[in-house]
N, CA, C and O of each residue as an XYZ file, in Angstrom:
640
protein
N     -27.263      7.834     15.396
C     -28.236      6.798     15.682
C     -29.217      6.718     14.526
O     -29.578      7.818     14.108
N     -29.654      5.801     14.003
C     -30.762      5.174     13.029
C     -31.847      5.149     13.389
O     -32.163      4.457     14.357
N     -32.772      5.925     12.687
C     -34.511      6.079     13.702
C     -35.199      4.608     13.141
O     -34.702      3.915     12.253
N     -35.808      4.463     13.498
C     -36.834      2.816     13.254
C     -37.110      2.981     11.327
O     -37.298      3.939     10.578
N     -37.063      2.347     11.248
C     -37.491      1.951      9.679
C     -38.680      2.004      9.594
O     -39.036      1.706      8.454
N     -39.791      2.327     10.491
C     -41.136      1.969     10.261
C     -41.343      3.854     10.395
O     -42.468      4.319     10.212
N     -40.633      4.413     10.589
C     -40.832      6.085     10.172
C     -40.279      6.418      8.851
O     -40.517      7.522      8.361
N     -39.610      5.609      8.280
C     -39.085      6.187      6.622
C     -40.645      5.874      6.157
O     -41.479      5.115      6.652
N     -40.697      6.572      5.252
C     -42.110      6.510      4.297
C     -41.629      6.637      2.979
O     -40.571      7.096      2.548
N     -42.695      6.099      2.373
C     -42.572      5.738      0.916
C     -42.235      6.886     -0.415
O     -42.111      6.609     -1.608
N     -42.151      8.100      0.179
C     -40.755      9.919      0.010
C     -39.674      9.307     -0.039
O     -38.929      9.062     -0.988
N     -39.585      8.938      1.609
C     -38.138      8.589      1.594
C     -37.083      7.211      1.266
O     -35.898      6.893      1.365
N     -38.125      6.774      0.906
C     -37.579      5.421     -0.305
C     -37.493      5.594     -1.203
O     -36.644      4.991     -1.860
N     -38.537      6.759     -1.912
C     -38.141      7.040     -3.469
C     -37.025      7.298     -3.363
O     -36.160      6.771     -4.062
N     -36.722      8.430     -2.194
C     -35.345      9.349     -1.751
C     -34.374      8.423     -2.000
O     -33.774      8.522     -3.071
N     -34.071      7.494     -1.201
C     -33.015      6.647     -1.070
C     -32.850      5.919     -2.295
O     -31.721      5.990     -2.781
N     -33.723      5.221     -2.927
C     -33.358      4.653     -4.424
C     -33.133      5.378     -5.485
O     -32.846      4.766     -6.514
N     -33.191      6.652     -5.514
C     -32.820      7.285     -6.577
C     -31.200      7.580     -6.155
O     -30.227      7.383     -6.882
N     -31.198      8.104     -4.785
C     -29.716      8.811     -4.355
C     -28.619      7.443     -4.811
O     -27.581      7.569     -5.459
N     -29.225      6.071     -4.236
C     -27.888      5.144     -4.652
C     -27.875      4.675     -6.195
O     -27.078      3.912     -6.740
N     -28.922      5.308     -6.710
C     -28.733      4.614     -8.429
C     -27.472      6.732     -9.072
O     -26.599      6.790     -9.938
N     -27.925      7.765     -8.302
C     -27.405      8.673     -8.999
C     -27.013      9.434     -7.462
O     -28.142      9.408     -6.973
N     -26.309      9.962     -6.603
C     -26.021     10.755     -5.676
C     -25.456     11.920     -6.113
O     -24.908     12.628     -5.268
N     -25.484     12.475     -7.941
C     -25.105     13.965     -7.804
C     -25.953     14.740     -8.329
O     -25.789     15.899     -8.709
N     -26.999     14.008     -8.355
C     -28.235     14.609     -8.822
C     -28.379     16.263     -7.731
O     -28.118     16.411     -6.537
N     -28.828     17.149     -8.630
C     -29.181     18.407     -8.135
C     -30.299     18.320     -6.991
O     -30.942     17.271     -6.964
N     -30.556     19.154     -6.188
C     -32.225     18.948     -5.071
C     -32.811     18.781     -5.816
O     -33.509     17.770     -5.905
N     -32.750     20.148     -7.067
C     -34.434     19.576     -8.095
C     -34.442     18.783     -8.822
O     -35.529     18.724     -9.396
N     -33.633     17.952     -9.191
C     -33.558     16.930    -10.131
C     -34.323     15.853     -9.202
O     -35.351     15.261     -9.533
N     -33.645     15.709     -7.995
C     -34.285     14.680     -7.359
C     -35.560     15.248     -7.074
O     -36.500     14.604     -7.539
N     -35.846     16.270     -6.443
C     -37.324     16.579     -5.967
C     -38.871     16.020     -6.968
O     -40.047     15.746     -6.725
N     -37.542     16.111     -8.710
C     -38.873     16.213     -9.676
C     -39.241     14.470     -9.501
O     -40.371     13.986     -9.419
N     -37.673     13.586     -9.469
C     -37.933     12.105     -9.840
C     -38.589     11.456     -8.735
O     -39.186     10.444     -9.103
N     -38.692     11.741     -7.285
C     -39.309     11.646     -6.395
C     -40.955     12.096     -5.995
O     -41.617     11.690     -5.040
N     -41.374     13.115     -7.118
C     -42.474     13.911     -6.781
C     -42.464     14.438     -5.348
O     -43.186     14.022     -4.442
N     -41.526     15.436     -5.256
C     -41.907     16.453     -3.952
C     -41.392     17.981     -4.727
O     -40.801     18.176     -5.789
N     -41.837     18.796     -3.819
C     -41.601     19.663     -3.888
C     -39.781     20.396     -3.488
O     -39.189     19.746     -2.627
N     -39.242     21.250     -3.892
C     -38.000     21.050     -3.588
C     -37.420     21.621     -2.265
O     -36.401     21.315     -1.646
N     -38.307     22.471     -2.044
C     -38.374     22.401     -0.271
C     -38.480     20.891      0.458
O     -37.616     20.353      1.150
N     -39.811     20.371      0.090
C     -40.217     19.275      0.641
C     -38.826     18.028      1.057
O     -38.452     17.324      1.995
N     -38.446     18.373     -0.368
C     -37.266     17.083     -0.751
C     -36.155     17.183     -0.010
O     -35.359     16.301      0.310
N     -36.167     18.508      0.276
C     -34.845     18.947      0.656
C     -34.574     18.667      2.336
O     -33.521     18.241      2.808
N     -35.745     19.006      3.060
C     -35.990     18.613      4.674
C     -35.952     17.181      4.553
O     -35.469     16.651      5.554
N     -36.278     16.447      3.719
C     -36.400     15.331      3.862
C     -34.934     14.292      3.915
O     -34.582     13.320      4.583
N     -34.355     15.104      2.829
C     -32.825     14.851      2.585
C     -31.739     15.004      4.364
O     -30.952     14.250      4.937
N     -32.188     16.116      4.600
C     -31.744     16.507      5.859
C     -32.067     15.880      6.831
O     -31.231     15.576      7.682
N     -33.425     15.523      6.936
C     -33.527     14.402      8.379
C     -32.890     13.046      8.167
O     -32.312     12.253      8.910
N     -33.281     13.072      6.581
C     -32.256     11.319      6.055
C     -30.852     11.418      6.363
O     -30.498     10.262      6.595
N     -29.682     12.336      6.512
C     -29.006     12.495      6.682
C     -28.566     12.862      8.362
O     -27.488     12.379      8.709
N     -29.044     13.373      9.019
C     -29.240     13.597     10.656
C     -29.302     12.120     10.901
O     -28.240     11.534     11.115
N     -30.328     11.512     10.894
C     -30.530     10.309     11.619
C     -29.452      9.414     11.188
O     -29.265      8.486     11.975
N     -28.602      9.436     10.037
C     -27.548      8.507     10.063
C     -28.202      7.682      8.544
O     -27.352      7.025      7.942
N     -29.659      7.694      7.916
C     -29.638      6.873      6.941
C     -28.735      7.375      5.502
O     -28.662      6.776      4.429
N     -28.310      8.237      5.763
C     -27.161      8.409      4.203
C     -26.207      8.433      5.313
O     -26.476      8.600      6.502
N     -24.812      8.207      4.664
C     -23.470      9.006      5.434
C     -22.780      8.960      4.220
O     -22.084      8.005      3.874
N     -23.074     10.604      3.162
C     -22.549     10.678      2.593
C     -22.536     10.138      1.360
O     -23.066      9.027      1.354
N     -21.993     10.622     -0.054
C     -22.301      9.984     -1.135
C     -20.603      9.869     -1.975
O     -19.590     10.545     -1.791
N     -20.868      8.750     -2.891
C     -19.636      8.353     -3.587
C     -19.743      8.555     -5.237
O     -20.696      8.739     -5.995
N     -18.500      8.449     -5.400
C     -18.472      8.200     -6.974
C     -17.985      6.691     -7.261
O     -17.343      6.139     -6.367
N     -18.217      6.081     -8.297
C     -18.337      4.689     -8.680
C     -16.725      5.139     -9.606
O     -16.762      5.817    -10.634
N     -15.900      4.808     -9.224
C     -14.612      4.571    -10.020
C     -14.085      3.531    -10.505
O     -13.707      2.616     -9.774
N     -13.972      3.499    -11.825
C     -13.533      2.275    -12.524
C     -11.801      2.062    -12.383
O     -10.895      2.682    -12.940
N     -11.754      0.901    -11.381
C     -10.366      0.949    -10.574
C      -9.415      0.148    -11.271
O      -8.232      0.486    -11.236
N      -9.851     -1.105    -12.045
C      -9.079     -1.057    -13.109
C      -8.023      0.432    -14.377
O      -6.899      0.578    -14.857
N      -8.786      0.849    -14.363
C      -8.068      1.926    -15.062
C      -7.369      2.402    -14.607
O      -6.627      3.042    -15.352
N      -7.227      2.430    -13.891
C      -6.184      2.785    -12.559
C      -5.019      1.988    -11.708
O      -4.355      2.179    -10.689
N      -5.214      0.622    -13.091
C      -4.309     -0.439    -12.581
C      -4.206     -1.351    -11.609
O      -3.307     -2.165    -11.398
N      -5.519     -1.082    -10.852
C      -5.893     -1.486     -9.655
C      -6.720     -3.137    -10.197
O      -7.879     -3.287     -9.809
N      -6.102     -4.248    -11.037
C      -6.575     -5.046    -11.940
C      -7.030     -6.262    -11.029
O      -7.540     -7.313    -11.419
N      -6.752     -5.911     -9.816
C      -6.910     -7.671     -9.154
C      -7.951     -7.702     -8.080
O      -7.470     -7.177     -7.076
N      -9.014     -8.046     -7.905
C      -9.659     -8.570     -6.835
C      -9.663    -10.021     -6.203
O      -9.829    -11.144     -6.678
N      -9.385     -9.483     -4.809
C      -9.247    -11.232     -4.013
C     -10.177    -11.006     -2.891
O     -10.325     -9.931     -2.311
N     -10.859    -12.228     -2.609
C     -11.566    -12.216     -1.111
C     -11.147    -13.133     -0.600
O     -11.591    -14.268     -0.775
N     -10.139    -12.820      0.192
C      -9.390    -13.097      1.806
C     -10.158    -14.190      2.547
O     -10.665    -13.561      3.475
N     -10.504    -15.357      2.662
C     -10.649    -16.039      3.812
C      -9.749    -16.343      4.703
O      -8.719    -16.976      4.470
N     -10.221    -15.746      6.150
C      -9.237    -16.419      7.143
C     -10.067    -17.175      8.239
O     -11.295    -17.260      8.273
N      -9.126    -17.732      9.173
C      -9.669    -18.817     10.138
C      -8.181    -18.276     11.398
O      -7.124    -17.777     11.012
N      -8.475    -18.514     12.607
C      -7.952    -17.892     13.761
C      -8.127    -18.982     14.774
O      -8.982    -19.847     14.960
N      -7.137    -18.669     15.297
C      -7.397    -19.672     16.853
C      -7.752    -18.929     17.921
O      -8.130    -19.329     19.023
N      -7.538    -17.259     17.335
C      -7.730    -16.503     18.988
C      -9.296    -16.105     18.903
O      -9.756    -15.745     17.819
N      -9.874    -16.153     19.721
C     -11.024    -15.212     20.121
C     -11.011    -14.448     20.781
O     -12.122    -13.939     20.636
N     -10.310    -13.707     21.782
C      -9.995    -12.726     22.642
C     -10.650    -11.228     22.155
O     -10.303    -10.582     21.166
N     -11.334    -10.998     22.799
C     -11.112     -9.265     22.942
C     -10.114     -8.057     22.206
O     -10.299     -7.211     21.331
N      -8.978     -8.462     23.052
C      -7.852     -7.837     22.526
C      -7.045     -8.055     21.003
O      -6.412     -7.361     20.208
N      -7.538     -9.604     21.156
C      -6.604     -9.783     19.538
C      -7.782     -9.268     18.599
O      -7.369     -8.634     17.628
N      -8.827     -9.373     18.666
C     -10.072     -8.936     17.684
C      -9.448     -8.023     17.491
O      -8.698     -7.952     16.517
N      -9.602     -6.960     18.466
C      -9.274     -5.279     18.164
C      -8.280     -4.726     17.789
O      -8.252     -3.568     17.372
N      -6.907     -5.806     17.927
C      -6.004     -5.687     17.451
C      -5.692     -6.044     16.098
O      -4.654     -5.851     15.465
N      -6.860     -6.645     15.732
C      -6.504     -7.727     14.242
C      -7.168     -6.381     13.758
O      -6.447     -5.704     13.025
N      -8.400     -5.884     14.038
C      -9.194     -5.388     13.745
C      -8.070     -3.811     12.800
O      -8.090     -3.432     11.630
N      -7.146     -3.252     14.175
C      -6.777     -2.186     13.743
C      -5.838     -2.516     12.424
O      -5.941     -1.982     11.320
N      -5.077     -3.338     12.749
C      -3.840     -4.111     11.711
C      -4.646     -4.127     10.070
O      -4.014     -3.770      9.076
N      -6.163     -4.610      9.984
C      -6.605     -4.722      8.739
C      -6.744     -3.197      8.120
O      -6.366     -2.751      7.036
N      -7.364     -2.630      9.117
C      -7.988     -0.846      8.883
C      -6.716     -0.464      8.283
O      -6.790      0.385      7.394
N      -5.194     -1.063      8.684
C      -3.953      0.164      8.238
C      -3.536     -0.070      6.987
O      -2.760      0.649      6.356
N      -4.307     -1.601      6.415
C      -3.387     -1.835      4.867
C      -4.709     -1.432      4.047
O      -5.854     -1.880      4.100
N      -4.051     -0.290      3.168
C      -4.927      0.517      2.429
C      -5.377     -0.690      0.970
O      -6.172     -0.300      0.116
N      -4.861     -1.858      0.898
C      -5.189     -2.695     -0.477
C      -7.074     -3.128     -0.151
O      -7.826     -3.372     -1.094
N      -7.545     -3.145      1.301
C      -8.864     -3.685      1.933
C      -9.567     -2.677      1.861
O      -9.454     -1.620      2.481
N     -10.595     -3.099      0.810
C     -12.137     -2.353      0.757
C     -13.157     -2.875      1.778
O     -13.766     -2.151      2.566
N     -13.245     -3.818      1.709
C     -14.494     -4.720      2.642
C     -13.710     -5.603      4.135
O     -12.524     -5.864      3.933
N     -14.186     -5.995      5.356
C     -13.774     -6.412      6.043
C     -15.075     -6.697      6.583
O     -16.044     -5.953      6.430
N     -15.089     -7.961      7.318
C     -16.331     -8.543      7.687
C     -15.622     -9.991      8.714
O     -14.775    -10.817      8.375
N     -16.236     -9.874      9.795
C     -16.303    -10.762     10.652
C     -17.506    -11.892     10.519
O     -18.708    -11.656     10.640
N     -16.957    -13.046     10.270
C     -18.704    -14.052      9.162
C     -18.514    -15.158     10.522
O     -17.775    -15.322     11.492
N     -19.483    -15.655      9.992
C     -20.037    -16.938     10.486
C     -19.714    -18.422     10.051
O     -19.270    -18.692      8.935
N     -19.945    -19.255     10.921
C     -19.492    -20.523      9.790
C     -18.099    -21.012     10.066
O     -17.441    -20.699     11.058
N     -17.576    -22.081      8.765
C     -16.152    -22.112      8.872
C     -14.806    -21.244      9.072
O     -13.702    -21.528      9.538
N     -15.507    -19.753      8.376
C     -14.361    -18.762      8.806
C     -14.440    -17.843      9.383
O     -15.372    -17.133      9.004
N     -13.820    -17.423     10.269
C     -13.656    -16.155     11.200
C     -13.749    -14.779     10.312
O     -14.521    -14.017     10.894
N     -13.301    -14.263      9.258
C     -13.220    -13.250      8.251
C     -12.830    -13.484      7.031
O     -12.005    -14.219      6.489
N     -13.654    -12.646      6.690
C     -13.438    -12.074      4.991
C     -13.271    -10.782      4.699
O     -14.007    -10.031      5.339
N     -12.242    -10.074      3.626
C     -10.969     -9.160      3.371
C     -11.736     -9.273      1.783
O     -12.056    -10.315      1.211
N     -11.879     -8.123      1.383
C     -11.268     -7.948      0.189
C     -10.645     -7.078     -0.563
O     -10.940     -5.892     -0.414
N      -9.943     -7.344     -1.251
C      -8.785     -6.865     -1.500
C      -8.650     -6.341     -2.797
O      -8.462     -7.214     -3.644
N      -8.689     -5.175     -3.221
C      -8.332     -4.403     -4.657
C      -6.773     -4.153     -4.572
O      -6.205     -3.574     -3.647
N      -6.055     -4.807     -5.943
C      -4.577     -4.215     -5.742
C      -4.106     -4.562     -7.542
O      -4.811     -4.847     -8.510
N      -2.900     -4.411     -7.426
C      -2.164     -4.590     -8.892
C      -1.599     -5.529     -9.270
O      -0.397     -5.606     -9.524
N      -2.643     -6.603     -9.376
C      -1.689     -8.456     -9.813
C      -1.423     -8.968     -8.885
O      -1.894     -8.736     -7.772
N      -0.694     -9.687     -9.143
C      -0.297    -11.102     -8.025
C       1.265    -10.464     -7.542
O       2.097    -11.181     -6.986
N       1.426     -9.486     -7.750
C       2.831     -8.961     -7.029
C       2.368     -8.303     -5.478
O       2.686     -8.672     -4.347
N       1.163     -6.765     -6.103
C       0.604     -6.486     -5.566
C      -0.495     -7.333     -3.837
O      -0.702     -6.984     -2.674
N      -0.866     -8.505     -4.718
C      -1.251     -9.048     -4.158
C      -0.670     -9.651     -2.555
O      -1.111     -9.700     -1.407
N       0.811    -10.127     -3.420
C       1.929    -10.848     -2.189
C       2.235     -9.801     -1.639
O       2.508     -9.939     -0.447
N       2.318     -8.509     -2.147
C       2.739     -7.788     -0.695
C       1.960     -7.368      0.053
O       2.320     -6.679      1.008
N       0.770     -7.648     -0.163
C      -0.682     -7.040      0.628
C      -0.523     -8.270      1.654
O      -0.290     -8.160      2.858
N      -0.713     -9.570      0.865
C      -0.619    -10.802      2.407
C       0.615    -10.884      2.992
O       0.466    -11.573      4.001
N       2.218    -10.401      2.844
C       2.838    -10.408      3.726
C       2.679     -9.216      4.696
O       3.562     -9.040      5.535
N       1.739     -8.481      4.648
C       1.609     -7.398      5.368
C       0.767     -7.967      6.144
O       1.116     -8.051      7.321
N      -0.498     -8.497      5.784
C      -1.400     -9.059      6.914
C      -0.910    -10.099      7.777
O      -1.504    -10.045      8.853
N       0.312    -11.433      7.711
C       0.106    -12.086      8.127
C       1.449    -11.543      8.892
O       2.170    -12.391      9.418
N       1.676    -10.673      8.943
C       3.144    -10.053      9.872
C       2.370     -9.619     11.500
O       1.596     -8.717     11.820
N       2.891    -10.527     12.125
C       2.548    -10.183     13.466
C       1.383    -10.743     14.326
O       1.081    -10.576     15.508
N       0.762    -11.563     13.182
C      -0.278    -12.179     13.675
C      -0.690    -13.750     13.054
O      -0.729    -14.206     11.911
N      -1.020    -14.418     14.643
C      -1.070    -16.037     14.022
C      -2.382    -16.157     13.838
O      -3.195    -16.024     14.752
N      -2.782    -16.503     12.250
C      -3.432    -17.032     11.537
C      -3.591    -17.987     11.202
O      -3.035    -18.285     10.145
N      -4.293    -18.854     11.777
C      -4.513    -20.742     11.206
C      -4.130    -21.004      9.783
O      -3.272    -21.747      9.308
N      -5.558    -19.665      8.873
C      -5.358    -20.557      7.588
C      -5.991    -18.826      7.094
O      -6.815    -18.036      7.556
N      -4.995    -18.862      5.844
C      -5.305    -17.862      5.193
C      -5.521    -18.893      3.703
O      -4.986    -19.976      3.468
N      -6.544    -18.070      2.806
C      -7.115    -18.284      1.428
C      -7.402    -17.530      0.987
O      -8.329    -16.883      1.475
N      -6.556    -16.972     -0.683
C      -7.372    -16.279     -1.194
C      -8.406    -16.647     -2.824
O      -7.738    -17.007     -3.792
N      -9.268    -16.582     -2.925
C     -10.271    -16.801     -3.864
C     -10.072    -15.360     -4.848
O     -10.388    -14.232     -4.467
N      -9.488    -15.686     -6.162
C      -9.313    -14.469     -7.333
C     -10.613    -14.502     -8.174
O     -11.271    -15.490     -8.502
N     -10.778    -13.506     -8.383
C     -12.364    -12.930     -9.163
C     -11.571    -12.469    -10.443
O     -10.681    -11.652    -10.678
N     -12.327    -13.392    -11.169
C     -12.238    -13.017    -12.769
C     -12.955    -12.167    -13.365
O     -12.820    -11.737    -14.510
N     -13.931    -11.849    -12.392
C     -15.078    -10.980    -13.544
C     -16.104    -10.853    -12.880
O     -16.827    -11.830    -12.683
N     -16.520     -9.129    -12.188
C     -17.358     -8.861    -11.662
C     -18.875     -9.021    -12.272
O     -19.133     -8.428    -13.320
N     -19.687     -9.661    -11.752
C     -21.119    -10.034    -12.476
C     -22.094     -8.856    -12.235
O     -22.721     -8.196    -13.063
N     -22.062     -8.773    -11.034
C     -22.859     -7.950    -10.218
C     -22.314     -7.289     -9.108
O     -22.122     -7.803     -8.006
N     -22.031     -5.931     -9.491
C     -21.004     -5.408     -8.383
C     -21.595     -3.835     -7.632
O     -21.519     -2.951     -8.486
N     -21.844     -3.593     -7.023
C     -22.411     -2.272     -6.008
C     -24.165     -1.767     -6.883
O     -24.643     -0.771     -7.427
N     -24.543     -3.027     -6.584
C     -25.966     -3.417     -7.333
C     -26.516     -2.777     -6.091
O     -26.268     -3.029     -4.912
N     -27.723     -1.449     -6.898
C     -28.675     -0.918     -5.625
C     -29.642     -1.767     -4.852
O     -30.402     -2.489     -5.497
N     -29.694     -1.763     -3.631
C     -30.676     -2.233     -2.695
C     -32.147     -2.136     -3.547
O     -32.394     -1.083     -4.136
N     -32.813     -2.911     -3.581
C     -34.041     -2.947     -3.974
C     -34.672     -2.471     -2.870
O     -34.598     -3.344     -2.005
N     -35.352     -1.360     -2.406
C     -36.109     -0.313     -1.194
C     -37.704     -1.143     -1.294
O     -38.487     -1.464     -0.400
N     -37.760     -1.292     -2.611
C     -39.362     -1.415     -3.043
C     -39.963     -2.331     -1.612
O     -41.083     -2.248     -1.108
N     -38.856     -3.165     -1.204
C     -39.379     -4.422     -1.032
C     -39.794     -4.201      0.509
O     -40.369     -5.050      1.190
N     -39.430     -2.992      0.921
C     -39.221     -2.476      2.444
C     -40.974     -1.857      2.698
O     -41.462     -1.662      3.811
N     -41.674     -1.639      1.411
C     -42.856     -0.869      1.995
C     -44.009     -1.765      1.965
O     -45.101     -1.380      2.386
């Protein structure tokens, strides 16, 4: 569970904007860029983590290098609204490992997918996987040439 936002204090915003610009920073590294003490920093880290505001930290991998050259974001549109098909669509997306992001939107389309994979081969076998078993009105995918701004930190400042 997430405690109210009006108990993080302006510690634990330094906390949080430093952890998503660097998360392997040492306690004291952070304790010093935060101004706390490294006890201090460290309880603080721990309740940030208890209550659910971190879950955990990543490394930023450059997935191209890895051949991983294609990004697509998936628009789809559905005729079902049901319960069951949600949760069922829901599990079907979770199993194809090419989907980083999944989001149920607003508006003209029911969801957005996106999709890291290897070209337009890669690509076709990622959408014959999604559209196996399930009726989909209208699938679209939109190809990204060139990330502008990509896992850009939350600006915290703006929270105090």
């Amino acid at each position: 569970m997430i405690e109210s936002a009006a108990k993080i204090d302006v510690f634990d915003l330094k906390i949080l904007t430093v952890l998503q610009k660097d998360a392997s920073l040492s306690q004291r590294d952070l304790a010093e860029k935060v101004g706390l003490s490294q006890n201090a920093c460290w309880r603080r880290l721990q309740r940030l983590q208890t209550i659910g505001m971190i879950r955990g930290s990543h490394s930023d991998i450059d997935l191209s290098a890895l051949g991983l050259d294609l990004t697509v974001f998936v628009m789809i549109r559905t005729r079902h609204h049901s319960k069951e098909w949600i949760d069922g669509f829901r599990s079907h997306v979770e199993r194809l490992p090419e989907v980083i992001d999944f989001y149920r939107i607003g508006g003209d389309w029911d969801y957005l997918i996106k999709v890291v994979t290897k070209g337009m081969s890669g690509y076709d076998t990622f959408y014959q996987k999604l559209i196996t078993n399930f009726d989909l009105a209208t699938v679209t995918g939109f190809f990204s040439m060139e990330a502008i701004i990509n896992n850009r930190p939350v600006d915290l400042s703006r929270l105090r």
